[in-house]
N, C-alpha and C positions, 0 to 999 in steps of 0.2 A: 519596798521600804520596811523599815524595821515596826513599825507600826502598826502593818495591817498585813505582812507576810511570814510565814515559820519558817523559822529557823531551817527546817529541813528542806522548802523548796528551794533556799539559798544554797544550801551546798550542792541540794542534785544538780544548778546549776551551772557551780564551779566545775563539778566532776563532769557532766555532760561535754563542756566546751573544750576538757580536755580531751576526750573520746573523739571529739569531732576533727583538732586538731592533729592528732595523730594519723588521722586517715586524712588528711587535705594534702596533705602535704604536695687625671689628676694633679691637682696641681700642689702642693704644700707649701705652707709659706707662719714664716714663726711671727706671730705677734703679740706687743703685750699693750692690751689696751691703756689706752691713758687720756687725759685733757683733766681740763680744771671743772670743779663742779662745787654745788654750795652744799648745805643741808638738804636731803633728799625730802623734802617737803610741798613742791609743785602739783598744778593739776595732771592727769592724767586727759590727755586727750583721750575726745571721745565718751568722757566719762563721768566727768562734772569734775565740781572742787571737793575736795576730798579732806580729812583730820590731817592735822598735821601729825607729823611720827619723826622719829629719834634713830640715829645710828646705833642705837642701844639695842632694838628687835634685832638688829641681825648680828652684834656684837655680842650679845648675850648669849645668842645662837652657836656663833662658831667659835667663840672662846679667843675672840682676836682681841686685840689693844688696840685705841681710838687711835685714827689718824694715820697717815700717809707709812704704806710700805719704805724700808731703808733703799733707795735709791741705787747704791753702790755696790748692795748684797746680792751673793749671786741668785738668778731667779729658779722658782722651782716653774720648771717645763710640763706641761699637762697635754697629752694629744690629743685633738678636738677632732669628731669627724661628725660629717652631718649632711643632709640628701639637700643641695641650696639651688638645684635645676633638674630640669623636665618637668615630665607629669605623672603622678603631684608632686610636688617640695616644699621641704620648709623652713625659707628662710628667716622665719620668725627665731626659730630655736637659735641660728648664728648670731641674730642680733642680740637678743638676749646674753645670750656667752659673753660678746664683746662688752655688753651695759653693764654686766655684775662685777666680771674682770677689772673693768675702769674703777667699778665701785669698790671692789674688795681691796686694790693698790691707794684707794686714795683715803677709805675711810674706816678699814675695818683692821689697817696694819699687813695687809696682805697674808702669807702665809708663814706662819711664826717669825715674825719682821721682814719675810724677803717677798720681790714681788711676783705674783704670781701671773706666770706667762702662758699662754695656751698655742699650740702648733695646730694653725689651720689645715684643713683638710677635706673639702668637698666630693662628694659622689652622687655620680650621677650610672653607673655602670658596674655589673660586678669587677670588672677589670680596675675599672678605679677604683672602688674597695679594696683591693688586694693589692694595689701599690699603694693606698694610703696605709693601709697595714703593714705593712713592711716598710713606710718610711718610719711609723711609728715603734715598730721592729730594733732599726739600724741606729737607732738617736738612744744611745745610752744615759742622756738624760732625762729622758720620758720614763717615769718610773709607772705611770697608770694614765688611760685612758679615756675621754670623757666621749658620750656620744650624744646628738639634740635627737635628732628622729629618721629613721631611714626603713625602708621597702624594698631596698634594690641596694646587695649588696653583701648583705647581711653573714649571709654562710659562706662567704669569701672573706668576709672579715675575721671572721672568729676561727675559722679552719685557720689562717694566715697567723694569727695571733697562739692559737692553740693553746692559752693557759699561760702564757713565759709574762704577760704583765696583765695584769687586774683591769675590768673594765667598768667602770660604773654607768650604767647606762640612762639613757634620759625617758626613753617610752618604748616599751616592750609591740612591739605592731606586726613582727614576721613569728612564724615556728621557730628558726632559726636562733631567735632571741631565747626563746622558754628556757634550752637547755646547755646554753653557750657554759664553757669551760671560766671559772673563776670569772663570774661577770654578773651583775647585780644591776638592780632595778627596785628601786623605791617607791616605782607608781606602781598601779595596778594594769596598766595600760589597755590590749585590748580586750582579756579573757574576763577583766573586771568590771571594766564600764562598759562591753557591750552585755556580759553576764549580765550588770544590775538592769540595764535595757529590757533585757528579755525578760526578767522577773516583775520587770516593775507594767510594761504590755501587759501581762498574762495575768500578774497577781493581784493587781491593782484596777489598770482597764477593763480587765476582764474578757479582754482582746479573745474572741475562737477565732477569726478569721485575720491573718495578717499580712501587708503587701510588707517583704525588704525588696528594696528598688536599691543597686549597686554599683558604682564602677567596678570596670573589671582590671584593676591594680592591684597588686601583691596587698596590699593595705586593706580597700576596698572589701575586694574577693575575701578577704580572711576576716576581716569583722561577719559579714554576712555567713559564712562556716558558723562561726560561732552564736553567732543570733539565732539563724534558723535551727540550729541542734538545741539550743536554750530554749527555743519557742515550743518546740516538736516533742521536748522530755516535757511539757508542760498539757499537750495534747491541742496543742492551737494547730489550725490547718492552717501554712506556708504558702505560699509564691514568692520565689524567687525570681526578681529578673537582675540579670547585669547588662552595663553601657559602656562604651569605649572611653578609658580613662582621657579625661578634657573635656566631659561633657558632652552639651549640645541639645539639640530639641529634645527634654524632657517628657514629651506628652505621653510617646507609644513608650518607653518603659512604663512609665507610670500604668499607661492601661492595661498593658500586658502582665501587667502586676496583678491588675484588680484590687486598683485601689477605691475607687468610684464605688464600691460595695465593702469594702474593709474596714473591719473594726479600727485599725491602725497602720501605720506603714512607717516601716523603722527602714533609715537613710544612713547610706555608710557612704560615704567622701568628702570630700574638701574642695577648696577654691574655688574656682565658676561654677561648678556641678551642682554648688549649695543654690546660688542664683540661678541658675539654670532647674532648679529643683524646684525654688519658690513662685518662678515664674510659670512652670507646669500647672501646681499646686494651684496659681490661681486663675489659668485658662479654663482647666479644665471643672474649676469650682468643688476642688477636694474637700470635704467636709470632716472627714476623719484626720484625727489628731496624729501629726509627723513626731518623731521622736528621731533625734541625731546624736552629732557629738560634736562638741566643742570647737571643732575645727572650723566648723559654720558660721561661728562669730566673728568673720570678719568683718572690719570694719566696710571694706570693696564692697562687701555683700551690702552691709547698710546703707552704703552712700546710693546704690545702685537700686533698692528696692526704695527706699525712705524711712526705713528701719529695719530693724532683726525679723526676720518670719516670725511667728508667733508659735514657734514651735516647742518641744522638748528637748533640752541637750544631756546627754552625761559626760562627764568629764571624772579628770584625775584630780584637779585641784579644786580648790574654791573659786566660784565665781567674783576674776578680777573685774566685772561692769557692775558690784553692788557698792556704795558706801556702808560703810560701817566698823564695828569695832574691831574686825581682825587685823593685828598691827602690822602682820606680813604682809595680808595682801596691800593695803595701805603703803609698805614700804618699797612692795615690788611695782606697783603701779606709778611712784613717782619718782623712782629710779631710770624705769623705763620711759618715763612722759620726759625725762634731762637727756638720755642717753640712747635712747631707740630711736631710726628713721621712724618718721611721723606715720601713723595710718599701720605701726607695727600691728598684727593679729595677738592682742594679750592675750586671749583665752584658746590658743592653739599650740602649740610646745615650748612657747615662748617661758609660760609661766614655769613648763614642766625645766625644762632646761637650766633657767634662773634658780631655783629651788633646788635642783639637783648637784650642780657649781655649788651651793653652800654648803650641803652636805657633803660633798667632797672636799673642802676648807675645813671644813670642824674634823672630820676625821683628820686631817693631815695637822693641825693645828693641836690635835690630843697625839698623836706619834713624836710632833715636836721636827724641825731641820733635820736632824744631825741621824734621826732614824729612816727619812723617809725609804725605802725601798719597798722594792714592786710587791715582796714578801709580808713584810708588816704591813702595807697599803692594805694587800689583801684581806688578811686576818682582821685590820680594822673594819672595812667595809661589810663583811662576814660576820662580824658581830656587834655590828650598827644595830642600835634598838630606839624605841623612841618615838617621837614624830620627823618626819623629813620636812625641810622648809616649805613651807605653800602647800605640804601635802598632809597624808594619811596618820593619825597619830599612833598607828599599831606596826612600824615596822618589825618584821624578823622576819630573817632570811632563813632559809630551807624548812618554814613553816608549811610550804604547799608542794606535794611532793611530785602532783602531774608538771608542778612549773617550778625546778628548783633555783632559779636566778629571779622570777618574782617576792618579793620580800613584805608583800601585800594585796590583799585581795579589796582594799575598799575603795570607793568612787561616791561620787556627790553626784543628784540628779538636777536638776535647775529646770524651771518652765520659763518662757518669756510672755509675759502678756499685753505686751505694745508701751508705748510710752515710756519707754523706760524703769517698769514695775517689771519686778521678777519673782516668782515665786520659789522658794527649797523645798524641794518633792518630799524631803524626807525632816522636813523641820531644821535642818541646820545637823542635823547629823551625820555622819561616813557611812556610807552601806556596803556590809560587806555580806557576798552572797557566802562566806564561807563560816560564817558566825554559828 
């Protein structure tokens, strides 16, 4: 945290995780959301009742005009690809897409008056990658690309695409992502929030002894690269264990870990793995404090334990399970509570996704109709500065030069302390290990 850590162990931590990364190493269908909706003012499931908020935060934002995209006009086409089966997936990030999509055609004027349409595209296999990339290839109206979150896939996408149209991506999570051709990333994703992870064990905790307990997924596996090279530049002695991606009896990683004597134990996965993690957690009567990510806050998770673990998360965005004054999160969480299957994961790529779609609206929305092309897309997105919706207020891109498609190195830490109280590890501010 920026509080109680130097500046310098923040960036050994960036540069570290680079260093570690370097050695680690279909069906399509075009739709454009839509149905009727009121003022995005409702509660968020799961969440309580929340401040009312105004089409104005996100108007204000992408520089659209109030009220329903022109109907008749023709649509601008966006290719959406996103990992929505196996294990793990996320289909949070697709529902999201389709929730902002509906939102941006009905409330914010769509995309300089026309409406904006997205070309579905799921992966599950690099092979389906590489035909989703090449449908997105062959559609001369796709001028750029939108992506929610993918592990499996990734270096068949971008080989496939090779630079001929711009990519804005939703969460940076393979190597693959760092140094893709003409292709951008607004979060931090994982060199950032699991970076601030390790800084925040080691600087803060004061963590020498720490369990990461892992699935063994492209995702997984590669947060834990990163953590443990983060921990290890810090002089904390590691264990490593990884489990077969889906889970399962938690207990023997966990002790092969050595966590029952560890300062800490930092958790890299998602879905059952997080219940299955917390249910370990409290067989075997863990005492030392878990530290995760974001992805953990499933709702599944909650309904199945009877709340959230009581653990650490860091993430990319702001905690969407607090009320309060930030009008984005406010506005994404009642857009989502109208327009997302119930029990959606808000605080899993869902938020990253929703936030990312705007920022690719504002920029198309400053190019204007008549300019769009994959070449100005580019140059726009390349010289996006600012804050990104839901996200970090310091973009600029080719700022980090181990990662030149991330456009930011900051992340948010959040603690949960039961009952629906949460604590900002860092006071309500971005940590960026790169400061």
């Amino acid at each position: 945290m920026r509080s109680t850590s130097s500046t310098g162990s923040r960036r050994t931590a960036f540069a570290v995780v680079g260093l570690a990364l370097a050695a680690a190493s279909t069906s399509c269908t075009a739709t454009t959301a839509a149905g009727d909706t009121s003022s995005a003012s409702s509660p968020a499931a799961g969440s309580g009742d929340i401040a009312p908020v105004t089409d104005e935060t996100a108007l204000s934002f992408v520089g659209g005009t109030a009220g329903a995209a022109d109907p008749s006009a023709t649509p601008v086409k966006v290719g959406f690809i996103n990992q929505d089966s196996g294990v793990p997936s996320f289909p949070e990030a697709t529902a999201a897409a389709t929730a902002v999509t509906a939102y941006v055609n009905e409330k914010l004027g769509g995309v300089d008056g026309h409406p904006l349409e997205l070309v579905m595209c799921s992966v599950s296999s690099e092979a389906q990658a590489q035909a989703c990339a090449q449908q997105m290839l062959n559609d001369d109206d796709i001028k750029v690309i939108q992506t929610g979150a993918m592990v499996v896939g990734n270096a068949s996408l971008y080989n496939t695409i090779n630079g001929a149209k711009p990519i804005l991506g939703g969460n940076p999570t393979a190597p693959a992502d760092y140094t893709a051709k003409n292709t951008y990333f607004y979060t931090p994703g994982a060199p950032g929030v699991v970076g601030a992870i390790a800084a925040y064990v080691a600087d803060d905790l004061k963590g020498t002894t720490v369990s990461v307990v892992h699935s063994d997924d492209p995702g997984g596996s590669g947060a834990a690269v990163l953590g443990t090279a983060g921990l290890k530049a810090r002089g904390v002695d590691v264990t490593d264990v990884g489990f077969p991606a889906g889970g399962g009896d938690l207990t023997g990683p966990l002790t092969a870990a050595g966590a029952a004597s560890a300062d800490a134990i930092s958790f890299f996965s998602s879905g059952p793995a997080c219940l299955q993690m917390a249910q370990a957690q409290r067989q075997l009567a863990i005492q030392a404090p878990i530290i995760s990510v974001s992805l953990c806050l499933d709702p599944s998770v909650k309904e199945q334990l009877g709340d959230f673990p009581e653990w650490s998360f860091g993430s990319s965005t702001a905690n969407p399970y607090v009320d309060g004054a930030d009008p984005q999160i406010n506005l994404y969480r009642s857009v989502m509570a109208e327009k997302a299957p119930a029990g959606t994961n808000l605080a899993g790529f869902a938020g990253i996704t929703f936030g990312s779609i705007l920022d690719l609206v504002k920029v198309m929305n400053t190019i204007g109709y008549d300019g769009l092309t994959s070449d100005a897309i580019n140059t726009a997105l390349a010289s996006f500065t600012g804050q990104a919706f839901l996200g970090a207020p310091d973009i600029k891109c080719g700022a980090l030069p181990d990662y030149p498609t991330i456009c930011t190195s900051s992340a948010r830490l959040i603690k949960y302390e039961g009952d629906g109280e949460w604590t900002d590890l860092a006071g309500g501010e971005w940590i960026s290990i790169n400061d």
